[in-house]
Backbone as CSV, one residue per row, in Angstrom:
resi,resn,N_x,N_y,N_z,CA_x,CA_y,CA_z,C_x,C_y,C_z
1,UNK,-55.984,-42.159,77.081,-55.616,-41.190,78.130,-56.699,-40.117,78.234
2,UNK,-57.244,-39.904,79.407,-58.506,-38.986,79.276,-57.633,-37.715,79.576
3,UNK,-58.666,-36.324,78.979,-58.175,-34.910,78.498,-57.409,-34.618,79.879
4,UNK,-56.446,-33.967,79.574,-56.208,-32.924,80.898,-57.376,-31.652,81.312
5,UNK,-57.353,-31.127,82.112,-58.526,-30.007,82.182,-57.734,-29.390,83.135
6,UNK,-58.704,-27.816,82.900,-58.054,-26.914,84.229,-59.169,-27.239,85.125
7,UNK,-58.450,-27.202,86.477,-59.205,-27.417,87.732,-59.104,-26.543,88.615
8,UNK,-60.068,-25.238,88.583,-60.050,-24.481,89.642,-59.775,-24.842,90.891
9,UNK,-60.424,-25.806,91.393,-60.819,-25.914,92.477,-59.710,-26.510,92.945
10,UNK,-58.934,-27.538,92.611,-57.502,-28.140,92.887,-56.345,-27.116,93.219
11,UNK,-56.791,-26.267,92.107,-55.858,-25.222,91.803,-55.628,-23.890,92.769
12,UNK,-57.298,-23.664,93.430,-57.158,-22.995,94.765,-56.696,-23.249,96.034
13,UNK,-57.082,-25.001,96.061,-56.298,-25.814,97.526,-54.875,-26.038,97.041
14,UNK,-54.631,-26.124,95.994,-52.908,-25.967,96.441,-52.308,-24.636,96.906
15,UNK,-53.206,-23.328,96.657,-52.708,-22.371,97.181,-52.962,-21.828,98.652
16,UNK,-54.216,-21.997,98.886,-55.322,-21.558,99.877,-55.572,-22.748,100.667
17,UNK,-54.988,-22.982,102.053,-55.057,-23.738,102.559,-56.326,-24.295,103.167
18,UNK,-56.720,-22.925,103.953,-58.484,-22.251,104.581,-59.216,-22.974,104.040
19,UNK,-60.974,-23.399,104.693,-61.737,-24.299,104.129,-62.749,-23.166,103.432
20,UNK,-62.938,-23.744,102.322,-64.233,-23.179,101.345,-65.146,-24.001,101.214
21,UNK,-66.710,-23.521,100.716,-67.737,-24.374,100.940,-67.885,-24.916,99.479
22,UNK,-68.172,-25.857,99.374,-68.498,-25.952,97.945,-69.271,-25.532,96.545
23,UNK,-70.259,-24.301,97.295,-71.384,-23.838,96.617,-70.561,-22.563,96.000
24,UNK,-69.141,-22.671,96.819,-68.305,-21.042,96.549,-67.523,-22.099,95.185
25,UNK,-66.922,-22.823,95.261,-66.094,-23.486,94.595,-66.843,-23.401,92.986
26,UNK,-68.613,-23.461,93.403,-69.373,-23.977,91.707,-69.427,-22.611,91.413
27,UNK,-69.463,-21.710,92.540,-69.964,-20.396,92.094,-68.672,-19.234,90.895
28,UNK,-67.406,-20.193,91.377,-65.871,-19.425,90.793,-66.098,-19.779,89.569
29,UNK,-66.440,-21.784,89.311,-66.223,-22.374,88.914,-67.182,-21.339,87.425
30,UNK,-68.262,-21.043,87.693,-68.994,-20.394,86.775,-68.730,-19.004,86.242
31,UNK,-67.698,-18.297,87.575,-66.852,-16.985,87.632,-66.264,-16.755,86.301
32,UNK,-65.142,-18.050,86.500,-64.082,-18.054,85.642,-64.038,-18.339,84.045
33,UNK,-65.466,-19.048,84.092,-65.677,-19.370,82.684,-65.207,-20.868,82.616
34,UNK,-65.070,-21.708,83.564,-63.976,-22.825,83.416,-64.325,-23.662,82.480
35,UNK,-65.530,-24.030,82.167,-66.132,-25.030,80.960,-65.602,-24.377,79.491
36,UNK,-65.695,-23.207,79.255,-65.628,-22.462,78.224,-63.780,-22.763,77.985
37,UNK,-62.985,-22.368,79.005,-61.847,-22.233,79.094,-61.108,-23.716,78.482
38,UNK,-61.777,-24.889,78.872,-61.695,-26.243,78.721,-61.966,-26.471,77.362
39,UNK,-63.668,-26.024,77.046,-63.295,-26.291,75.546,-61.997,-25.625,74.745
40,UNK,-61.900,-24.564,75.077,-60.696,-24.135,74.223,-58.877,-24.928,74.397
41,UNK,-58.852,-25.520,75.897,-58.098,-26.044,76.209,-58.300,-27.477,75.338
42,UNK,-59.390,-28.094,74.774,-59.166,-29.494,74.429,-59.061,-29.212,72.760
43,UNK,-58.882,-28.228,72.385,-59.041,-27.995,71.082,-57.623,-27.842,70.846
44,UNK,-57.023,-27.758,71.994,-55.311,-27.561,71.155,-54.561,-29.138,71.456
45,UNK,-55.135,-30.039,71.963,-54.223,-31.358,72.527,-52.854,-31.071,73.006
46,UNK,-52.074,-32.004,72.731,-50.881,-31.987,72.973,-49.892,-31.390,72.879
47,UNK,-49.939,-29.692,72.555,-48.522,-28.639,71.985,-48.328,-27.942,73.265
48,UNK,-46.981,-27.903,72.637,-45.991,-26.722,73.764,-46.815,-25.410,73.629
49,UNK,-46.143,-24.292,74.336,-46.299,-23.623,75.126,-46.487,-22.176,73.433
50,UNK,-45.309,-22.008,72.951,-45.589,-21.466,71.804,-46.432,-21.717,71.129
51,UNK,-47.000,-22.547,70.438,-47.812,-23.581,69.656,-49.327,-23.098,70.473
52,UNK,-49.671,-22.908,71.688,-50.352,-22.904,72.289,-50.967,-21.490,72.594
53,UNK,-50.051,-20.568,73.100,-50.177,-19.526,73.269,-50.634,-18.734,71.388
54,UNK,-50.004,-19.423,70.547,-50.959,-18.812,69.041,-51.925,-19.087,68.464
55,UNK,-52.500,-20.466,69.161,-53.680,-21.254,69.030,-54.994,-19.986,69.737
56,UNK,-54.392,-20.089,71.225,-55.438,-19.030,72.311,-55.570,-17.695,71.035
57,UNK,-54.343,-17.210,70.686,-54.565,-15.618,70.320,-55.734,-15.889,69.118
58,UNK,-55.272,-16.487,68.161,-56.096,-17.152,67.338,-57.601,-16.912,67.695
59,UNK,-58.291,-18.423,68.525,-59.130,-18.396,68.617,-60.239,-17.268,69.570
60,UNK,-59.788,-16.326,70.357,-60.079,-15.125,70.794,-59.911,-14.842,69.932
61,UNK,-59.072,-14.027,68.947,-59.359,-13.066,67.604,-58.524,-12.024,68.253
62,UNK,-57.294,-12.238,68.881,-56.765,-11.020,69.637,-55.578,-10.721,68.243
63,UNK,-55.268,-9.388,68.297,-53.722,-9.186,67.306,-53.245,-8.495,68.314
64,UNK,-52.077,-8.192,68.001,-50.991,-7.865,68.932,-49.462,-7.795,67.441
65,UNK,-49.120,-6.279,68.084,-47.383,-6.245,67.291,-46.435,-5.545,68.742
66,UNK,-45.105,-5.830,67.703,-43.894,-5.219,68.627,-43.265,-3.917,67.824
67,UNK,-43.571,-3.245,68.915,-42.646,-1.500,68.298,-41.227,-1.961,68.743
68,UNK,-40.443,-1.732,67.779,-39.063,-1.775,67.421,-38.657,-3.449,67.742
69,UNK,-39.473,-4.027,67.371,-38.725,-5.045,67.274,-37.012,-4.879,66.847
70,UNK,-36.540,-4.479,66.365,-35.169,-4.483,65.507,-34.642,-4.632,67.194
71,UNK,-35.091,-3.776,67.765,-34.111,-3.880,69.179,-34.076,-5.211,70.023
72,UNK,-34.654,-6.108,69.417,-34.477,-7.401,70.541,-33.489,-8.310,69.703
73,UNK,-32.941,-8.809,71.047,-31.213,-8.783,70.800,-31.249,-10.307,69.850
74,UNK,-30.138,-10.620,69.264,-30.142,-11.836,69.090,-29.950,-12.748,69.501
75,UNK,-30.564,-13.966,69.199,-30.530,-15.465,69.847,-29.380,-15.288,70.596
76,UNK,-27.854,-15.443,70.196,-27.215,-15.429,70.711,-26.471,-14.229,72.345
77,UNK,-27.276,-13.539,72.194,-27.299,-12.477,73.558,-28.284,-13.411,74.165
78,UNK,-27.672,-13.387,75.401,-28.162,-14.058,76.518,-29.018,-12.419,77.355
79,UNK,-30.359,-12.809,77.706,-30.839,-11.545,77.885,-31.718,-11.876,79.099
80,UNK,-32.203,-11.094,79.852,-33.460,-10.807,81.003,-34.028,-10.001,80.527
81,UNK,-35.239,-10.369,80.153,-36.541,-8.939,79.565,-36.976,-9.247,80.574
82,UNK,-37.333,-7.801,80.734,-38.300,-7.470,82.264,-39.748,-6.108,81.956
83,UNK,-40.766,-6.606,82.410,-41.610,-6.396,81.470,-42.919,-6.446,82.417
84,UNK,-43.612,-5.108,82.793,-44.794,-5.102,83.109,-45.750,-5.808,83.322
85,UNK,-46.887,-5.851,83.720,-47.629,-7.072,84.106,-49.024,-6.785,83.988
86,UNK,-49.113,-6.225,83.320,-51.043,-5.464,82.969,-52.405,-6.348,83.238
87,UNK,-52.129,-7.450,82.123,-53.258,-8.213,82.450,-52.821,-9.539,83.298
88,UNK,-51.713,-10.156,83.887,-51.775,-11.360,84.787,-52.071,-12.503,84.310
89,UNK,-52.287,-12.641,82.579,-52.348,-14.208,82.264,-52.374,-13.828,80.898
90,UNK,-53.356,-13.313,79.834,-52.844,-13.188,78.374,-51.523,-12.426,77.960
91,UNK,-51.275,-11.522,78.604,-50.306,-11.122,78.399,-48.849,-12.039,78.533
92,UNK,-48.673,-13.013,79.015,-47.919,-14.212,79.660,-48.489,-14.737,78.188
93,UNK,-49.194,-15.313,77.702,-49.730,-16.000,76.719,-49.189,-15.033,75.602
94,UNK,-49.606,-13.994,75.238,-48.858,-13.332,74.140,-47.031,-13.146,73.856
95,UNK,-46.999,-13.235,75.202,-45.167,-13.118,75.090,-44.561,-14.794,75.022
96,UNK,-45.929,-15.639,74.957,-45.311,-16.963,74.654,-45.239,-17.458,73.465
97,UNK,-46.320,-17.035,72.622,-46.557,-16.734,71.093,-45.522,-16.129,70.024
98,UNK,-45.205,-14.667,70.878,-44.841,-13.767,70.071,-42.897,-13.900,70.588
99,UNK,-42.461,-13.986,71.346,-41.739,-13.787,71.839,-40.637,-15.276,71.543
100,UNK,-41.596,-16.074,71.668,-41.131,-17.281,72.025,-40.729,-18.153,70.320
101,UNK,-41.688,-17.744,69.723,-41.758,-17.802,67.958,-40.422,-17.304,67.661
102,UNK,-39.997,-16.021,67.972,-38.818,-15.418,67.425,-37.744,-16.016,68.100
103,UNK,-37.830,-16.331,68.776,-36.501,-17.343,69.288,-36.311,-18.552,69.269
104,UNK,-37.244,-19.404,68.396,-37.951,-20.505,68.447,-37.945,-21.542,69.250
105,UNK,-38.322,-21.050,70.113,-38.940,-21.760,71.722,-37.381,-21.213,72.712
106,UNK,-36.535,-21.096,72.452,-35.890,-21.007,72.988,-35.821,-19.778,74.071
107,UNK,-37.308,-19.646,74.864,-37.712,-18.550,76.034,-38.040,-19.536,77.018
108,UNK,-38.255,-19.010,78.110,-38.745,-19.434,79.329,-39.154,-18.026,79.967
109,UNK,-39.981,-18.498,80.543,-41.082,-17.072,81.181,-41.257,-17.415,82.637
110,UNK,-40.905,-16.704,83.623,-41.108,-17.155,84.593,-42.392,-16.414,85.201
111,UNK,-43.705,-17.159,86.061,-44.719,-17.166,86.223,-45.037,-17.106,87.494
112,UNK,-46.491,-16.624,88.129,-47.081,-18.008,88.934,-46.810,-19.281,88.779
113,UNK,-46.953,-19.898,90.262,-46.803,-20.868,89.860,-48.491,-21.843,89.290
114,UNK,-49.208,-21.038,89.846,-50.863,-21.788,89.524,-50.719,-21.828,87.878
115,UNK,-50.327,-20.375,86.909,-50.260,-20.759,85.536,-49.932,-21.952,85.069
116,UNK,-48.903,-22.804,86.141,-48.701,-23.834,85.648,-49.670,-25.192,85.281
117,UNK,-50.995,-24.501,85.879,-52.346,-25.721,85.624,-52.600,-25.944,84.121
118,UNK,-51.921,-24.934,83.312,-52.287,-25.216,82.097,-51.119,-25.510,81.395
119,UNK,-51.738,-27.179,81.053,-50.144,-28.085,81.062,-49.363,-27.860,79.586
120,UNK,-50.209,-27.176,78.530,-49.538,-26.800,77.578,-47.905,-25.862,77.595
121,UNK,-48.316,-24.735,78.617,-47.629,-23.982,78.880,-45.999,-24.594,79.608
122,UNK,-45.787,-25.828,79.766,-45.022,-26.452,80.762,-43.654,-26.621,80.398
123,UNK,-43.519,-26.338,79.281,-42.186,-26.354,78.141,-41.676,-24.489,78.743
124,UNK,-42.714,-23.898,78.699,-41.676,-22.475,78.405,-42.450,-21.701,79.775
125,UNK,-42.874,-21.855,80.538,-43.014,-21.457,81.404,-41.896,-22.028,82.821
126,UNK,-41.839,-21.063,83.354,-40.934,-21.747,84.940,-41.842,-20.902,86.384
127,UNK,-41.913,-21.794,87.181,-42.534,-21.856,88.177,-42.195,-21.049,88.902
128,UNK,-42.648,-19.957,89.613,-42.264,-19.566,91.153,-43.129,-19.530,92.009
129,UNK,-42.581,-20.744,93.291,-43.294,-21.048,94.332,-42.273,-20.621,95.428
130,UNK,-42.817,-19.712,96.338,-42.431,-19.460,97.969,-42.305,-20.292,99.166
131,UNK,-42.803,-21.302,98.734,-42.654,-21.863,99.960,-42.268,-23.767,99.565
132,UNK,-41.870,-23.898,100.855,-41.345,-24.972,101.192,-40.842,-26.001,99.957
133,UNK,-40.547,-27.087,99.440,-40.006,-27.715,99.042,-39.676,-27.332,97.428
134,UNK,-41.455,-27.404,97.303,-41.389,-26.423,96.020,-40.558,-25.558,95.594
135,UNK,-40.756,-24.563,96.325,-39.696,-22.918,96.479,-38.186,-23.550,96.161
136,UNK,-37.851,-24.479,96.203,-36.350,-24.860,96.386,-36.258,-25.125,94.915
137,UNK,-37.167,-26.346,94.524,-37.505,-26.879,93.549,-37.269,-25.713,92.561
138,UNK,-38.112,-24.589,92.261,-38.104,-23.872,91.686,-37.015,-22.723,91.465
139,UNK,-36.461,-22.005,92.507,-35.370,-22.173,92.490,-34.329,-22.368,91.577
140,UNK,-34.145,-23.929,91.851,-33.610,-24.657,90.868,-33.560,-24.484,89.535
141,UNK,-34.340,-24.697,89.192,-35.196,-24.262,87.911,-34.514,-22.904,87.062
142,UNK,-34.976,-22.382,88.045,-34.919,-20.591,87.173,-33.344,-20.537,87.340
143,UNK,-32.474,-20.860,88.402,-31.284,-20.518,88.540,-30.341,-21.280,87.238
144,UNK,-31.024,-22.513,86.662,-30.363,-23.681,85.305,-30.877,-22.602,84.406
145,UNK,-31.995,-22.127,84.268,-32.272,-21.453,83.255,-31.291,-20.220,82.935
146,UNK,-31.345,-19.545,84.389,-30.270,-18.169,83.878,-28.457,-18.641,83.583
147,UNK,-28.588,-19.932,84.089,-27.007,-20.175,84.085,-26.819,-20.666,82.446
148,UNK,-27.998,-21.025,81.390,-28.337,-21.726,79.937,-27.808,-20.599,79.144
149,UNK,-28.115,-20.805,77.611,-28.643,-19.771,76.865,-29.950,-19.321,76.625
150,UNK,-30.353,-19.893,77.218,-32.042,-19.686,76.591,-32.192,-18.275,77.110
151,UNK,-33.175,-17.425,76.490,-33.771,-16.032,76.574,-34.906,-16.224,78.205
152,UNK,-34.618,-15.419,78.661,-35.546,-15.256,80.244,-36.375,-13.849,80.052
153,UNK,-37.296,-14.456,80.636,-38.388,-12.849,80.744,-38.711,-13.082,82.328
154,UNK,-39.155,-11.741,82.919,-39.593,-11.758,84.115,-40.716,-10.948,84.538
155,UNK,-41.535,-10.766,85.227,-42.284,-9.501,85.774,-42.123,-9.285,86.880
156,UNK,-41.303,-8.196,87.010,-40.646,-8.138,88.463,-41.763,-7.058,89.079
157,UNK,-43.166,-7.430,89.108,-43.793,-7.281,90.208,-44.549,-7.892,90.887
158,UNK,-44.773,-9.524,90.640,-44.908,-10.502,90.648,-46.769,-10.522,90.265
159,UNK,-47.585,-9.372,90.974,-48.518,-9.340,90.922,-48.904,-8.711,89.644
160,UNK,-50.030,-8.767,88.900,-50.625,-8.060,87.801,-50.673,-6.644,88.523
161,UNK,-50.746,-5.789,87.380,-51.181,-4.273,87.760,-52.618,-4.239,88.412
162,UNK,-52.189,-2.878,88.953,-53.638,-2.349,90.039,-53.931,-0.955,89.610
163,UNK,-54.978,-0.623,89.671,-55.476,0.892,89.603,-54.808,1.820,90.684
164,UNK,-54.381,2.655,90.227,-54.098,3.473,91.234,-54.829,4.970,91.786
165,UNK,-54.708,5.561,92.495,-55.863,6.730,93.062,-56.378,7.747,92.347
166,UNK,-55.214,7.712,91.249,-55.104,8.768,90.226,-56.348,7.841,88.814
167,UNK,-56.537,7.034,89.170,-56.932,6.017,87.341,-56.460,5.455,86.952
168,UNK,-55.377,5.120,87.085,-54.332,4.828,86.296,-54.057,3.583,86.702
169,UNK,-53.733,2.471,85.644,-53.254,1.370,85.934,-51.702,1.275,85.689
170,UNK,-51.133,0.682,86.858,-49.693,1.092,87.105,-49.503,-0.670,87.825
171,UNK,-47.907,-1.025,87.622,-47.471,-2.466,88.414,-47.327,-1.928,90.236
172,UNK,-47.513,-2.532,91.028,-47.008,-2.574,92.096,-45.336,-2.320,92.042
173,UNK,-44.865,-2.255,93.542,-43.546,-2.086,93.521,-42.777,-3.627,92.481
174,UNK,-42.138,-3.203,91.823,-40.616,-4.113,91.324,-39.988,-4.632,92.655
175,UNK,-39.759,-5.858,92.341,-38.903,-6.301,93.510,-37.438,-6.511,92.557
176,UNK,-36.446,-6.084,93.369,-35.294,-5.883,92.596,-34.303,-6.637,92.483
177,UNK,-35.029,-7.922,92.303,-33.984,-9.019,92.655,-33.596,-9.748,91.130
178,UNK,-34.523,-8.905,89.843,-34.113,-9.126,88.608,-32.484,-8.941,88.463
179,UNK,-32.442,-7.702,89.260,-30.544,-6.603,88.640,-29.833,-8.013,89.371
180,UNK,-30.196,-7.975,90.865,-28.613,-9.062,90.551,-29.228,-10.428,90.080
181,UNK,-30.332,-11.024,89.459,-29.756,-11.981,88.398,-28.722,-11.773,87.314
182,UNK,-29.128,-10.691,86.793,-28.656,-10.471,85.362,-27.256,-9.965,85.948
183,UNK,-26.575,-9.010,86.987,-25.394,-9.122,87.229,-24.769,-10.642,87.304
184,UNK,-25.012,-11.628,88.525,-24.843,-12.866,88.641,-24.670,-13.872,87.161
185,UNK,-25.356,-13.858,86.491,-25.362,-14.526,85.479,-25.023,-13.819,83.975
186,UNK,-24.569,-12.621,84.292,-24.027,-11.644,82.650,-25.300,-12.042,82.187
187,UNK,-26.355,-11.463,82.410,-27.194,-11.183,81.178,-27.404,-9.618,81.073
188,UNK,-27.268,-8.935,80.138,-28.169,-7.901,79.741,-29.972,-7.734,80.315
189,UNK,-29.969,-6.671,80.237,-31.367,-5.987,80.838,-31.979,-5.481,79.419
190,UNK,-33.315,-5.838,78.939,-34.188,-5.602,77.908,-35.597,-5.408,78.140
191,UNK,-35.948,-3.489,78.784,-37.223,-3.710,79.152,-37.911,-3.508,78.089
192,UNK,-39.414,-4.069,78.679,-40.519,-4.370,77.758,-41.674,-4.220,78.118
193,UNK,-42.526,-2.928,77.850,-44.083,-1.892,77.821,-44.886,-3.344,77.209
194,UNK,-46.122,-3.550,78.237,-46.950,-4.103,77.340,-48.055,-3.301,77.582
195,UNK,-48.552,-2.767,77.032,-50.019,-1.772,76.756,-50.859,-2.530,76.452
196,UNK,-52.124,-2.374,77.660,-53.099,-2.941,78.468,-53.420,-2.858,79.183
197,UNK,-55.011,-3.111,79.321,-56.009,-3.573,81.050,-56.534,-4.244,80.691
198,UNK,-56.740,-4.540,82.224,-58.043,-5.195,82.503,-59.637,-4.707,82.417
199,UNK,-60.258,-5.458,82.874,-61.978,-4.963,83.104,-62.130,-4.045,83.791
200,UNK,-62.948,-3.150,83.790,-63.041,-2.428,85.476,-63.311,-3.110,86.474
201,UNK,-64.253,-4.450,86.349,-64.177,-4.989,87.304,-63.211,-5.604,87.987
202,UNK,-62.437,-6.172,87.554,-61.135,-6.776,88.151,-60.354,-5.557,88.724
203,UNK,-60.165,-4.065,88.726,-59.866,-3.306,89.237,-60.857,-2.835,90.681
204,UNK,-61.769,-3.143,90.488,-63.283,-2.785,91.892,-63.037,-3.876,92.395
205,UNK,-62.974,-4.978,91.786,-62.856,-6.698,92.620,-61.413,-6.277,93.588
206,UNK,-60.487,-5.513,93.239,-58.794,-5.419,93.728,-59.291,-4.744,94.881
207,UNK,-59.399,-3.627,94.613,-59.669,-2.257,95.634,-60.864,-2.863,96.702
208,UNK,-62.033,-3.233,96.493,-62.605,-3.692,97.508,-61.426,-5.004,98.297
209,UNK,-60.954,-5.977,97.622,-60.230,-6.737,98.369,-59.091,-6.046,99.491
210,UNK,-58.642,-5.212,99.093,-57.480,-4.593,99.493,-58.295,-3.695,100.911
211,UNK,-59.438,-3.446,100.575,-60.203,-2.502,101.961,-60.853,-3.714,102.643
212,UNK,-60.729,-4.617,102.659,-61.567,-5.594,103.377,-60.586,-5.940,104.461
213,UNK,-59.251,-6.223,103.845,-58.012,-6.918,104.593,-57.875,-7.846,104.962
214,UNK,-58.863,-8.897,103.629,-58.681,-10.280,103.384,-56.846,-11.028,102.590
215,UNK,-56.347,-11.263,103.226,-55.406,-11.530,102.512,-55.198,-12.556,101.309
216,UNK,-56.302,-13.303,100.959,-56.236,-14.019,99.905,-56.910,-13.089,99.015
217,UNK,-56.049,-13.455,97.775,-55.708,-12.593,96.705,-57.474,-13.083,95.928
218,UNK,-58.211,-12.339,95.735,-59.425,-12.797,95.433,-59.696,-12.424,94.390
219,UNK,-58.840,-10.772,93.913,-59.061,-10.747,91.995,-58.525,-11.674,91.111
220,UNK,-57.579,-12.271,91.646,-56.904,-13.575,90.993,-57.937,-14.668,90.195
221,UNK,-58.969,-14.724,90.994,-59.964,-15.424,90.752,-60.487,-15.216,89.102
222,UNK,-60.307,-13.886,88.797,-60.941,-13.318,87.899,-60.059,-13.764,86.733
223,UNK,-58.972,-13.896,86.747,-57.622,-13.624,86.014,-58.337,-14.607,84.047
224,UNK,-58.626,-16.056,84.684,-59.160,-16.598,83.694,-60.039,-15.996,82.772
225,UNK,-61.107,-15.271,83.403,-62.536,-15.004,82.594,-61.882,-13.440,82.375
226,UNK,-60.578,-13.006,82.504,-60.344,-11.957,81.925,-59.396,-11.979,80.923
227,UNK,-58.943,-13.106,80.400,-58.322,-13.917,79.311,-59.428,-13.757,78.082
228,UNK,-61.008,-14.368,78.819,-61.735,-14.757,77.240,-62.485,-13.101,77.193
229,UNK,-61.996,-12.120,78.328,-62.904,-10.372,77.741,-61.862,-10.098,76.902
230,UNK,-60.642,-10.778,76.426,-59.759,-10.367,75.156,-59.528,-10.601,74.140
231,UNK,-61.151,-11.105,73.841,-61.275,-11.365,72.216,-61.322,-10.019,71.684
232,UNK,-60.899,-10.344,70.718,-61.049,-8.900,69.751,-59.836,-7.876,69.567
233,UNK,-59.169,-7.674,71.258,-58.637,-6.915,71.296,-56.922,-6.731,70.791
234,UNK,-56.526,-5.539,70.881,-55.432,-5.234,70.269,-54.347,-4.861,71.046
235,UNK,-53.164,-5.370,71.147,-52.055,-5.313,72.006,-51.009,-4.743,71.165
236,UNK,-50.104,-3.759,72.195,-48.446,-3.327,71.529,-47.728,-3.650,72.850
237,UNK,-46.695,-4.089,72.487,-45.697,-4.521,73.141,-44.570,-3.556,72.431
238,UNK,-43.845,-2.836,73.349,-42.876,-1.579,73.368,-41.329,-2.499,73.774
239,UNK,-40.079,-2.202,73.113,-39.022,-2.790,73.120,-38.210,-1.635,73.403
240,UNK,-37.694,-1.471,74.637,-36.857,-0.558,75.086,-35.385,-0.560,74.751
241,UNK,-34.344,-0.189,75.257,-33.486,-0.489,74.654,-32.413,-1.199,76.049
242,UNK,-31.622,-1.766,75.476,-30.775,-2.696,76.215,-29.997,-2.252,77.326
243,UNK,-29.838,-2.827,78.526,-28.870,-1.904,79.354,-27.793,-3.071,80.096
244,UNK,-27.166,-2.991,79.656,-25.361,-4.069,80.080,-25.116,-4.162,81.093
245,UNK,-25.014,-5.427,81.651,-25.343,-5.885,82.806,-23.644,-5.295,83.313
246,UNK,-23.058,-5.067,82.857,-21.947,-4.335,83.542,-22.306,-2.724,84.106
247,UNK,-23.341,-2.363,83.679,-23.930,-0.909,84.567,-24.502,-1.073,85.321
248,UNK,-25.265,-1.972,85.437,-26.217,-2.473,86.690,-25.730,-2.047,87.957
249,UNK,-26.438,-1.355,88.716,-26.001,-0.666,89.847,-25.720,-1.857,91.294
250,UNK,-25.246,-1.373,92.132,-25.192,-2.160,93.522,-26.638,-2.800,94.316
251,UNK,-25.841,-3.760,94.909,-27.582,-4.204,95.773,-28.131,-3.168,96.387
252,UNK,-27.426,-2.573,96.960,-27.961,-1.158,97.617,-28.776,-0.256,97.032
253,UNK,-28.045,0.063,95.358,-28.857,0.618,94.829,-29.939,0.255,93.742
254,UNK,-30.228,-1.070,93.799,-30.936,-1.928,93.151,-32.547,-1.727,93.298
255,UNK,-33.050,-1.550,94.328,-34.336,-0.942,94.437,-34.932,0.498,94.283
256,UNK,-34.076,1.478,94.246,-34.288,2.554,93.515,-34.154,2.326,91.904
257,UNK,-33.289,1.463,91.160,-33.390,1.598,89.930,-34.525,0.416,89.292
258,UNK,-34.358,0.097,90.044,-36.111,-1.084,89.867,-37.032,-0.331,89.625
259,UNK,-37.097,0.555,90.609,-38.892,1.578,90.635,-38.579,2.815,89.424
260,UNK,-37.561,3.026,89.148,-37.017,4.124,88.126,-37.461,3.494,86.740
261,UNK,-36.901,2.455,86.636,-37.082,1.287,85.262,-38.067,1.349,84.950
262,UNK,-39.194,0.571,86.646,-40.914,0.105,86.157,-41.432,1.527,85.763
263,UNK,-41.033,2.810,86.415,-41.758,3.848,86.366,-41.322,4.846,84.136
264,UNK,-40.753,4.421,84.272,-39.904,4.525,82.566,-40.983,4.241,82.008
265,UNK,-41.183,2.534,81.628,-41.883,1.995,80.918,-42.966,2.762,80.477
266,UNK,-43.611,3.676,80.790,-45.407,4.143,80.777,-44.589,5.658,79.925
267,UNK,-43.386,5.792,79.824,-43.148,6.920,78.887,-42.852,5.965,77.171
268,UNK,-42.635,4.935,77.248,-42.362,4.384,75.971,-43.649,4.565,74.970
269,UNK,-44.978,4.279,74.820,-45.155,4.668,73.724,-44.914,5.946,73.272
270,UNK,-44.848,7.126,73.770,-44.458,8.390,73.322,-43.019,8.155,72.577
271,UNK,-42.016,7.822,73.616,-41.181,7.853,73.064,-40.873,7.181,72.428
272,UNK,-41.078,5.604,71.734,-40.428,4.772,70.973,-41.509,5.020,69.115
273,UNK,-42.672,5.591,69.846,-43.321,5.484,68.542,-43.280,6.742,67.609
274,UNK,-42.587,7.586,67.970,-41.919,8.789,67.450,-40.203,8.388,66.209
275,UNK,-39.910,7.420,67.029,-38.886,6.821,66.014,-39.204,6.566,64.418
């Protein structure tokens, strides 16, 4: 059976319908690091998604802990962690490692759906696709998952964080369609700070995209080769505390406590590391 590999270029025409030239395709192709990315991809063969995600941290040289762990609930609490989105792909990889270990496999992370090119990840990752058949498909998916026991995580801003005017790297709006899962399906609410950035460039790559008023998402591009600028580095992941899906406010008022929640998070290391 010959290797699986990631395939940029596959991986952009399933999203990006528009024609690209091919000299752009070698030019990403060299962007992203994709050869580099591959060797590291053929060095793990055949493991799930946990297994995989500690292999990556591993071989980058990244560490990473959890402040208050004690607060994440047990196996048996059926839960929705909802949880910032800083870097757009290791961070997804660390909460598959770290997260997924303590429950032993028993997480599912819901994603992009392009993350899904990396077929390791295919056990504990779940897809979200918008459109057409797929979208249903998926759907599907996430709705068996919340109806299971298994532990769910989400990033209810679908996009990675952006710089904002001030410096500051902050998520886009929350879309608030986490609260009525977790009403719908009795799960508890368990947010979760992950402390992190990106490059500056992937923040200049955003902001120029965003003034151009190209609508294809073009820092995305970057997302890979900002996976391997995280060797070395050091991650905390912040464990908030639980909120019962019997408080969960109305649909009405579901998007004000979305932006209240995401806007919380950026007070947790102060406050949790004082404990």
């Amino acid at each position: 059976m010959s290797e699986k590999k990631i395939d940029i270029k596959k991986a952009i025409q399933s999203k990006y319908k528009g024609y690209l030239p091919g000299f752009l395709y070698r030019w990403i192709q060299r962007l992203i690091h994709e050869d580099e990315l591959n060797q590291m991809m053929e060095l793990q063969h055949e493991v799930g998604g946990v297994a995989m995600g500690q292999k990556i941290i591993d071989y980058l040289g990244i560490t990473c802990e959890i402040i208050g762990a004690e607060r994440l609930p047990k196996p048996e609490e059926r839960t929705l962690f909802v949880s910032n989105h800083p870097l757009g792909g290791a961070d997804g990889v660390i909460y598959a490692a770290l997260l997924g270990a303590h429950y032993e496999g028993q997480l599912r992370i819901m994603v992009n759906d392009v993350l899904m090119n990396v077929y390791q990840f295919q056990d504990i990752f779940l897809p979200i696709n918008k459109y057409g058949q797929q979208a249903r498909q998926s759907i599907q998916l996430i709705n068996q998952a919340l109806e299971s026991h298994l532990q769910l995580l989400t990033f209810p801003a679908g996009l990675c964080s952006r710089m904002n005017k001030e410096g500051q790297v902050r998520d886009t709006e929350w879309l608030p369609s986490f609260v009525r899962m977790a009403v719908q399906h009795q799960r508890q609410i368990v947010p979760l700070y992950f402390e992190g950035q990106n490059s500056p460039r992937f923040y200049r790559w955003a902001k120029l995209r965003a003034r151009s008023g190209w609508k294809f998402n073009a820092e995305l591009i970057l997302l890979p080769s900002e996976l391997i600028r995280a060797k070395g580095k050091h991650y905390r992941i912040y464990v908030g505390d639980p909120i019962p899906y019997p408080t969960l406010p109305s649909p009405k008022e579901a998007p004000a406590f979305a932006q209240h929640l995401r806007d919380s998070l950026y007070s947790y290391p102060q406050k949790y590391s004082q404990l």
